[in-house]
N, C-alpha and C positions, 0 to 999 in steps of 0.2 A: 391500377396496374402497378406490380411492383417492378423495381426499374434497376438494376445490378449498375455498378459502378462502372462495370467492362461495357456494356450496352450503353452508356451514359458516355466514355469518353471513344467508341467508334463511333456516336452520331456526331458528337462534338467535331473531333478531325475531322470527320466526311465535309463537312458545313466550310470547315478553317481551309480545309484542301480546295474547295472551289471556288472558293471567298479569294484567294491568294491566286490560284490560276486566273481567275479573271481578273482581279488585280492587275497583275504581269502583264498580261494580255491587252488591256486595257491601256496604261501606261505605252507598252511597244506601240499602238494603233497613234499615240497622239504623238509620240517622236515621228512617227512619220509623217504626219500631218505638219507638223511643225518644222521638220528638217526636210523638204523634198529632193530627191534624188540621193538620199540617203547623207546627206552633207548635214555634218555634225555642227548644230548651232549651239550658242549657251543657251541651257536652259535652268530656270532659277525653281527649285524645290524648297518650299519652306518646312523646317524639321517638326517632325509629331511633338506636341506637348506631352510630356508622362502622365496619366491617367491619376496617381498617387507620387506621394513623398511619402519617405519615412523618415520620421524625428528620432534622435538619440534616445530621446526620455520614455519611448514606444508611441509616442501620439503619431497617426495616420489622416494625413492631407490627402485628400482626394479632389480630382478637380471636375467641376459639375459643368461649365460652359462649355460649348461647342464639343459635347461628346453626347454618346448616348443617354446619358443620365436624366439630360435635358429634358428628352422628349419624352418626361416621364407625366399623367396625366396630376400628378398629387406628392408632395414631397413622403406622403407614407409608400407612395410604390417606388418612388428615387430610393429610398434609404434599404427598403430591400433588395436593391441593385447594387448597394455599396459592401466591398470585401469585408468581410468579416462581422455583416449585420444581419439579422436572422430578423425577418418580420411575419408573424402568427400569431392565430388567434385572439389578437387587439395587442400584442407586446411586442416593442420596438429592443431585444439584444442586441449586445456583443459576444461575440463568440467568445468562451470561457470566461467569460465575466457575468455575464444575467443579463436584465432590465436596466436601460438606457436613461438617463430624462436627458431634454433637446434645450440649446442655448438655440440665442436668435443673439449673432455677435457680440456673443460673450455672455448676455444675461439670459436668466434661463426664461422659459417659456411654457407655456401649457395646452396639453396637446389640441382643445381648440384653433387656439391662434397659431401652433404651428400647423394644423391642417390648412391655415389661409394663407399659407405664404405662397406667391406664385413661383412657379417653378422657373420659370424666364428671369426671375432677378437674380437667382442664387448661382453665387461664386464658385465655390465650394464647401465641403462638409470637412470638420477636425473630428475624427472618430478617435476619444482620450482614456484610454484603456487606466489610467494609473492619475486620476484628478486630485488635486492639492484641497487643502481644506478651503481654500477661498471659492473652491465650489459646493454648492447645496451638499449636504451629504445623504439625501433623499437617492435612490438609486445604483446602479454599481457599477455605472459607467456613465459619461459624457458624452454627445453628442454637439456639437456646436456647428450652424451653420449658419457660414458668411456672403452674405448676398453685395453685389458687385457696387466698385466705386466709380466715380469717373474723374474726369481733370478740369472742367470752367462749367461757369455758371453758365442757365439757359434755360432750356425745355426736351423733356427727352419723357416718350410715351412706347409702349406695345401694345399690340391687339393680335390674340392668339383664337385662334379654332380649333376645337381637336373632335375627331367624328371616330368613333370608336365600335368596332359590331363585332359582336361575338356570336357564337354558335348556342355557347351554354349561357347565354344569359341575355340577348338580345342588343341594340342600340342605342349610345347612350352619346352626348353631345358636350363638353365644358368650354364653355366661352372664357378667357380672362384677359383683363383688362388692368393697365398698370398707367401712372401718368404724377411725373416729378415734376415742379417748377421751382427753381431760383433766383433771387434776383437782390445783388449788395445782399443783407445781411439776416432775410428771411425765405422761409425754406418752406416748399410745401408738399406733399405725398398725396395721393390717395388710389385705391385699389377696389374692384370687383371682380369678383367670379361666381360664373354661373352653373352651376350641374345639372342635365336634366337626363332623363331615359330611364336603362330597366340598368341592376343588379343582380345578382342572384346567389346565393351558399345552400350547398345541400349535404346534409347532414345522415348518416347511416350508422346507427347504434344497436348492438345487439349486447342483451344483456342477460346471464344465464347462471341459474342455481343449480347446480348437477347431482347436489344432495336426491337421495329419490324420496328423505320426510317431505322436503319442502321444494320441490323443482319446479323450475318456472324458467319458461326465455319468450325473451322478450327482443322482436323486431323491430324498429322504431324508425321510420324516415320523418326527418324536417326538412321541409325546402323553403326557403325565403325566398322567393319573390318579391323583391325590392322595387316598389317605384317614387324615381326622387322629381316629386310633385317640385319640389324646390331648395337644393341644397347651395347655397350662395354664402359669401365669405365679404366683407368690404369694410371699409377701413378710411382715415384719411388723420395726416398727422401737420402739425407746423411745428417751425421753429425760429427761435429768434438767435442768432450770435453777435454778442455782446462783443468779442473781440475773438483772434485766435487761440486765445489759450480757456474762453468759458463760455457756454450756449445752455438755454432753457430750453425743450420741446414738451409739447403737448400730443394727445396720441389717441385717437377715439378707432377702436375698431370691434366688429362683432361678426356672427355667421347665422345661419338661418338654418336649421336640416328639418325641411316640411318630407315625411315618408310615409308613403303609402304602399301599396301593395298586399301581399296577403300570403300569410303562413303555412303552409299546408303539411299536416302532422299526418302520420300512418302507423300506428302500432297493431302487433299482433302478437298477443298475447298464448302461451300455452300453459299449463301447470296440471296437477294431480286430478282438478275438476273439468278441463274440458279445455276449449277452444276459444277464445273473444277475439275480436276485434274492435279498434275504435279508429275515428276518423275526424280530425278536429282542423278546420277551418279558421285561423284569426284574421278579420278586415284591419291593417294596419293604419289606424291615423295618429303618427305620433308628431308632434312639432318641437322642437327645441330654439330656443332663441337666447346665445348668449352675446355679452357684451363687457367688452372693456375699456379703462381709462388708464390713462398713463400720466403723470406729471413728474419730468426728470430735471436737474440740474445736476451738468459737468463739468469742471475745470481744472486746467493743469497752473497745479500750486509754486511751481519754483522753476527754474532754468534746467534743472537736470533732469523733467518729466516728471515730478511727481504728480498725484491725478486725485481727486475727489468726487465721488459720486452721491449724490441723496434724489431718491426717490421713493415713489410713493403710487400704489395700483390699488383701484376698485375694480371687483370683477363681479359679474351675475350671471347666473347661469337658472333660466325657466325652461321646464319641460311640464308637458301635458301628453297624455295617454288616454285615448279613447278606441280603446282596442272591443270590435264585437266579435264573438267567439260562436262559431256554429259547431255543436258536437252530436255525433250519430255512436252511436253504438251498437255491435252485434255480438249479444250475450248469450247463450243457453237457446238459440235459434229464437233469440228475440230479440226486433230491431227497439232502440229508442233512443230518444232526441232530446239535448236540449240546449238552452242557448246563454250566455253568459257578458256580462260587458264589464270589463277593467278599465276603470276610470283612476288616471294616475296624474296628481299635481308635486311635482318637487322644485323648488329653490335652493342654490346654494347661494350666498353670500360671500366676497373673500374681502379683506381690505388687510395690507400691508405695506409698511413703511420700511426701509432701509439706507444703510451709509456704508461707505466702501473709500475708504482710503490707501493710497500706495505711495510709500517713502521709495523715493530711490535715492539710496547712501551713496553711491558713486555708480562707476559704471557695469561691475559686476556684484551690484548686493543692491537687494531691494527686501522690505520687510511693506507689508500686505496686510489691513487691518478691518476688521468690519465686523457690525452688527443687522439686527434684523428684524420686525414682530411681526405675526398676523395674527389673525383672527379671522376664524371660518366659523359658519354659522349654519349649517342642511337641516330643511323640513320639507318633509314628504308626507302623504295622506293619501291610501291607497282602499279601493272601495271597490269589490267585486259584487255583481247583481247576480242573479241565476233564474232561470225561469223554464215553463213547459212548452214556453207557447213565443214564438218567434216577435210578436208585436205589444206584449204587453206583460202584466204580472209578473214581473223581476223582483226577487224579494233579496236584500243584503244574506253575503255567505260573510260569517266574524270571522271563522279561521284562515278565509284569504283576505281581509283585511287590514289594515294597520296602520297607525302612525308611526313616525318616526319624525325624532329630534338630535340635534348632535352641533355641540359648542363644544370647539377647538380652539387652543390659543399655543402658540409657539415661539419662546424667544430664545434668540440664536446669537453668537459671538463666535468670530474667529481672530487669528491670526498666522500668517504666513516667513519664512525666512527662507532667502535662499540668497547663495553667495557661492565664491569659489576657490579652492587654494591652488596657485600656481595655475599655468595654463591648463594642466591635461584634466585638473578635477575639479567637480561643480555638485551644487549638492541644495536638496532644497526641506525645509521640516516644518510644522504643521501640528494646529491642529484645531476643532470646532466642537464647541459645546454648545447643548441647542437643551431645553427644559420644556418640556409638555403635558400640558393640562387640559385633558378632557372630559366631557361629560354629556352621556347617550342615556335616549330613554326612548322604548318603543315598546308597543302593545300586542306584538306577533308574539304567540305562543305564552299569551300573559304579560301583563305589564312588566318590565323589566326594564332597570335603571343601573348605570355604571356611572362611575365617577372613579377618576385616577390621575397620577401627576408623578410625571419620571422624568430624569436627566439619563441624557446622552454625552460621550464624549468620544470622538475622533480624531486618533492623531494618525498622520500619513509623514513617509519619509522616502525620498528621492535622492539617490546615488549617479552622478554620470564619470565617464572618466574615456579622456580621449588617448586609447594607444598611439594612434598613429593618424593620420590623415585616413587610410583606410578604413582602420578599425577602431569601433567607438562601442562601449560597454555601461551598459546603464541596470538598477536594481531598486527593487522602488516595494513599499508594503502601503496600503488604502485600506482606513475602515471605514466602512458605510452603514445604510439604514433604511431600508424600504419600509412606510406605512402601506399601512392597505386604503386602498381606494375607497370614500363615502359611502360609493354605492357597493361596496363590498358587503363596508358594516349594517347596510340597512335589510333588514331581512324582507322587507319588500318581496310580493312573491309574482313573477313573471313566469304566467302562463302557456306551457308546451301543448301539453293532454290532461287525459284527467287521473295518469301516474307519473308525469314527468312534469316537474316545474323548478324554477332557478332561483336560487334566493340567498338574501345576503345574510353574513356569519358575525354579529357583533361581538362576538367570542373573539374575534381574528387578534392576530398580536403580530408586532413591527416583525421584519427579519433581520438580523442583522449577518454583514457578513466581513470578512479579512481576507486580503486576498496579497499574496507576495509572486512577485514577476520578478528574471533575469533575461535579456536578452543585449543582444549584439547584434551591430551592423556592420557588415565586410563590401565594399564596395557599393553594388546593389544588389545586397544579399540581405532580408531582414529576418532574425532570430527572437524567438522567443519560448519564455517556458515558465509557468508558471502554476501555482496552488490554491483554490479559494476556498474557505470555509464558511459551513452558511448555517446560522445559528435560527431556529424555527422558520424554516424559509417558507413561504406564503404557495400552496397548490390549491388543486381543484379535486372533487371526485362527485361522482356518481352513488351517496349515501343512499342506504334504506329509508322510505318513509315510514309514515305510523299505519299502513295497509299493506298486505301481504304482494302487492305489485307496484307500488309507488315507490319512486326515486326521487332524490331532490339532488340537483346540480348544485355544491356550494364550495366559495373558496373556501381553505384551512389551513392551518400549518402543522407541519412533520415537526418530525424531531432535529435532524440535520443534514448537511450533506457536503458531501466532499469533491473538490473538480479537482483532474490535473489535465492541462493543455501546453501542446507545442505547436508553434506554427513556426513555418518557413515561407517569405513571400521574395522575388523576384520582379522586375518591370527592366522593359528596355523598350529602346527607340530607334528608327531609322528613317532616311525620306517618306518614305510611305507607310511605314507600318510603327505603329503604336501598342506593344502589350505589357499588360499585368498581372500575373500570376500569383497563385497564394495556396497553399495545403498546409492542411491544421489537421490536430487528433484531439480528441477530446475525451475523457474517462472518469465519468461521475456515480458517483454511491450515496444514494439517499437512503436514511435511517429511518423506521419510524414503529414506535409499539402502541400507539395508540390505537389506530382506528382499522387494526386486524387487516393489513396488507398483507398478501402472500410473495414472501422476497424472490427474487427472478434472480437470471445472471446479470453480471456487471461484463459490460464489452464498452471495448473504443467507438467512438462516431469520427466515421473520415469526413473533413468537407474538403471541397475543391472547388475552385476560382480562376477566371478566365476571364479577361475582356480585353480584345480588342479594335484598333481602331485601321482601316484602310483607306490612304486617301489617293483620289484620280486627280490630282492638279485638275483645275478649269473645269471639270467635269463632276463628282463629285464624291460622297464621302460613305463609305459603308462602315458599318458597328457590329461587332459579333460579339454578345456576353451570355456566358454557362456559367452554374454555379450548380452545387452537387453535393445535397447534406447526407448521410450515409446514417443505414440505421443506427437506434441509439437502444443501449438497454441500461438499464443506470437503477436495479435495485429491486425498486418499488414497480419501476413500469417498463415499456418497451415503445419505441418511435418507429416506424416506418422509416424508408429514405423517401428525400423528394429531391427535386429539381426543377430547372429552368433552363433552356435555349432560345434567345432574343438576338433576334438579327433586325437591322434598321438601316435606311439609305435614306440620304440625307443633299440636296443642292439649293444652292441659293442663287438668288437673280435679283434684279435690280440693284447693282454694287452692294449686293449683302444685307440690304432693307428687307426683303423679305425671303425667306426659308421655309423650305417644304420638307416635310419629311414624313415618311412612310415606314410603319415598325411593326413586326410580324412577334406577338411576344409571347413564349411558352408556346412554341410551335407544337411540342410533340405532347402535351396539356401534362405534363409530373410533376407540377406543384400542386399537391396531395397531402394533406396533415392526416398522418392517421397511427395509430397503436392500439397496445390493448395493457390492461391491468387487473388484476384480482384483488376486491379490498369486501370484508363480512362477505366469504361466502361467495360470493357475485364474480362471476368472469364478465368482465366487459370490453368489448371492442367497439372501436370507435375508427368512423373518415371522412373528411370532411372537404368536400371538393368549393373550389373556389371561381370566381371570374376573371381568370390570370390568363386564358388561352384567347386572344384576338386581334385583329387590323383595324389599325389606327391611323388615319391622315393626321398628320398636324399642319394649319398653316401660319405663321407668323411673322407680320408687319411691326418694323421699327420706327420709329419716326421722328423729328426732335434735331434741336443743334447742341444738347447738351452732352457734355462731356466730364460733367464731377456730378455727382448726388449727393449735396451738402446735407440733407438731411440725416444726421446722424439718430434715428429713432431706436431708445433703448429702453427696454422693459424695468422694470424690480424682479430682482430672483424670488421668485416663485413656485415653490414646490407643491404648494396647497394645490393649486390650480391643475394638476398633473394627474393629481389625486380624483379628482371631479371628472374624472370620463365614466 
């Protein structure tokens, strides 16, 4: 259903208007409760927390504890709840900037181990639109999130329930469990969580050649039917502190995603010869088991803060694929059958070492220095059977099978300056040079071998300057670099039907992008406006196969493309009411002459943002958050709008040990990915409905007499690993 931005913000109000009267109403009933006879007692109201800060330099502090955010079941569905983050189709943006990669306090992470982080420990999220080279330059924006501290040594644990049912996609359960010990000068962590129940994404493609030599449309449903037999996350770390200025930790954690369930495909086919239908069945048993290591040492080198970091990460990551395929067909009023099994083993290997040093020259200059190496190492082996007969005679098909191999090596150097002249100006410059050497070799579509070896270099420069106590003006340029993902480059071929299949593109090449911001902050007013440039930036499409009805899904890169974005965000606070507000425009132009796009119009995409928070003293706390992406048309393609309306209530009992909360999310179900594009010929439209519309209980117990979490557990920046989903 498509959803008009006027319809999107009268259900919004309607929700905010009742939410606020009962509020009012609510509040009125307990003064009188509290004041009988109408005699005016003191009554103590503690003031809303702001939902977000806004930094000079643009960086955006949002706060995750005791708001809705919390009661998110997975930090991938937190961060689509945060201003200005767009999460779809497995990519975590930022608005006007692209693709994310995610710190875990301060060092980066890979989005395994950030899928395990429990949502109960996290602080807050830095969403860093404009990052210094002392961050990866993998990405085109930062995410960094900071999970809570406390003040003495002890024992401090939680134990969370969340019971989750949905309509489109049934029942699903995540247990997590979290539990810290300290004690003098050893420290210890560790963590579980459990997933079990149904999922679901269901997919509606229609694909059409309107030529009348060659016409053809093509109806296509995908439904996944997801069941998570066992998708569990767990982890446990120590640490030693040698004194307050230097600590060793050690850091074992890994996740499990055992899935099951089963695919269920529908095309119906038309063209110049007739009618077909096909109907394809996949039994899903796929298992994935990664794992990681961590060995860090920290310390602060002198009296004025300076800090040294050396560490060093093994990561592995095993998947297995045993996918059996039932496929029926009805061609020329004749049925037939047959049956197919995809057996898929891949490893990736990652080991990297790094060092990070930070002088602080005085009290406004610091200069920021560091280096980096990894080495990644993916092999896969992918073995399609085919057969007539349901129990036996499976004979090898070569054109969907393959190897694949892929050595990666990346060494990286940075350094950092920032300082200030006089009070009102501050200024920070940069920059990272990283060299890579790789080398692929895969047997899809013919043996085929690459080998290559490039430098990058990244310089970033940050402007701030304080007018006034009010008003603070900051101007800042970033250049980045997105590789494409392992399994991008493996052409590996992941079976839909028997004309649609998805597979990876060793052709694929980095994107690189530049992107220059201005903006201003007037009280609690925040401005921005900015340019980005994206040199072969990494898409997807719906290519022809080598048969007149066959499509193959693969990433690729265009030629380029251009964004310009403003946003204006606002937040305010009172006794009881907490909001944060945000409208952006967005206006992108994508290029491309290769792979025969047919060019559309170029329009603005409005988003809109909304969260807030209502508290009842002693009673308890309600959550209202809308957000509202506006369509997009940007050249090459066109987006649909979608949306989200999440309301949540919230009380606690037992002096705040345990908290109950109940959250109604994507009430009115418009969180909908869907567009369409023309590329050879083909109109293709596409929509992809999700499991975003359902009721959720969450219950959680705290426990414990600690009050500092001396474990300081930090990764090695790691961008390889980010790579590997």
């Amino acid at each position: 259903m498509r959803f008009s931005v006027t319809n999107f913000i009268y259900r919004y109000c309607m929700i905010l208007y009742a939410i606020t009267v009962n509020a009012q109403s609510s509040k009125t009933i307990q003064e009188k409760i509290v004041t009988p006879n109408n005699e005016l007692n003191e009554v103590v109201i503690k003031k809303q927390a702001s939902l977000v800060k806004y930094a000079a330099n643009g960086t955006l502090d949002v706060n995750v504890a005791n708001t809705l955010l919390s009661t998110s079941s997975s930090v991938n569905e937190l961060l689509g709840r945060v201003p200005n983050v767009i999460v779809a189709e497995g990519q975590i943006s930022v608005l006007g900037r692209g693709e994310a990669i995610i710190y875990l306090n301060g060092i980066l992470i890979n989005y395994e181990r950030f899928a395990a982080i429990p949502v109960s420990q996290i602080l807050k999220i830095e969403v860093i639109s404009n990052p210094s080279s002392k961050y990866d330059a993998e990405g085109k924006a930062v995410i960094n999130i900071i999970t809570k501290k406390n003040i003495e040594n002890g024992m401090l644990g939680s134990a969370s329930q969340q019971v989750t049912v949905s309509e489109f996609a049934g029942t699903s359960t995540n247990t997590l469990l979290d539990f810290n010990y300290t004690k003098g000068k050893f420290s210890f962590i560790t963590n579980y969580g459990l997933q079990l129940g149904k999922g679901r994404e269901l997919l509606y493609t229609t694909r059409t050649r309107p030529n009348p030599d060659e016409y053809m449309r093509s109806e296509l449903t995908t439904d996944w039917k997801r069941q998570f037999n066992n998708y569990s996350n767990f982890g446990f770390g120590l640490q030693y502190t040698f004194s307050e200025k230097n600590y060793i930790s050690l850091a074992y954690s890994g996740n499990i995603e055992d899935l099951g369930g089963v695919v269920e495909s529908r095309n119906s086919i038309s063209n110049n010869v007739g009618n077909s239908f096909y109907a394809t069945d996949i039994a899903k048993n796929d298992v994935l088991l990664n794992q990681f290591i961590n060995l860090n040492y920290n310390a602060i080198t002198d009296s004025k803060g300076s800090s040294l970091f050396i560490g060093t990460q093994y990561s592995n990551y095993n998947g297995t694929v045993k996918d059996f395929i039932d496929e029926n067909s009805w061609v020329e009023e004749r049925n037939a059958e047959k049956y197919l099994k995809n057996n898929v083993d891949n490893t990736i290997n990652i080991i990297s070492i790094q060092a990070d040093y930070s002088k602080k020259i005085n009290e406004n200059t610091k200069l920021e220095t560091g280096a980096k190496f990894s080495n990644a190492k993916v092999q896969s082996g992918t073995d399609f059977l085919v057969s007539d007969v349901e129990n036996g005679g499976f004979e090898p098909d070569d054109q969907l099978s393959s190897d694949f191999r892929y050595v990666e090596k990346i060494s990286a150097a940075y350094f950092n300056y920032g300082s200030s002249l006089g009070e009102k100006f501050s200024f920070s410059f940069g920059a990272r040079g990283e060299w890579t050497n790789y080398n692929l070799y895969t047997t899809a579509n013919g043996i085929q071998e690459f080998k290559k070896s490039y430098g990058n270099f990244f310089p970033n420069v940050l402007l701030n300057m304080d007018v006034s106590d009010d008003l603070k003006l900051h101007a800042s340029y970033v250049s980045r670099i997105t590789r494409p993902r392992y399994q991008g480059l493996n052409p590996f071929v992941i079976y839909q039907d028997p004309f649609t299949t998805i597979e990876g593109n060793p052709n694929l090449l980095p994107e690189k992008t530049h992107a220059f911001e201005i903006g201003s902050m007037y009280k609690k007013f925040d401005f921005k406006i900015g340019y980005t440039y994206k040199i072969d930036p990494i898409s997807g499409a719906a290519l022809r196969g080598d048969t007149p009805n066959s499509y193959i899904l693969r990433s690729l890169n265009i030629e380029k493309e251009h964004t310009f974005f403003t946003s204006l965000s606002r937040s305010f606070t009172n006794k009881w009411w907490s909001s944060t507000n945000t409208i952006s425009m967005n206006l992108s132009k994508s290029i491309d002459n290769f792979y025969e796009y047919a060019l559309g119009p170029v329009k603005p995409q409005i988003y809109l943002y909304s969260n807030n928070t209502f508290t009842i003293p002693n009673l308890f706390k309600v959550q209202l958050l809308a957000w509202y992406l506006g369509d997009k048309s940007y050249g090459l393609r066109s987006e649909n709008s979608r949306s989200t309306v999440t309301v949540g209530i919230e009380r606690n009992f037992l002096k705040e040990a345990l908290k109950i909360n109940f959250t109604a999310n994507d009430i009115f179900h418009d969180f909908m990915v869907s567009g369409n594009y023309d590329v050879g010929q083909t109109e293709i439209y596409y929509h992809r409905t999700y499991t975003t519309n359902y009721f959720k209980l969450i219950a959680t117990y705290s426990f414990g007499n600690s009050k500092k979490q001396a474990f300081k557990k930090t990764e090695i920046e790691q961008s390889e690993n980010n790579r590997a989903r």
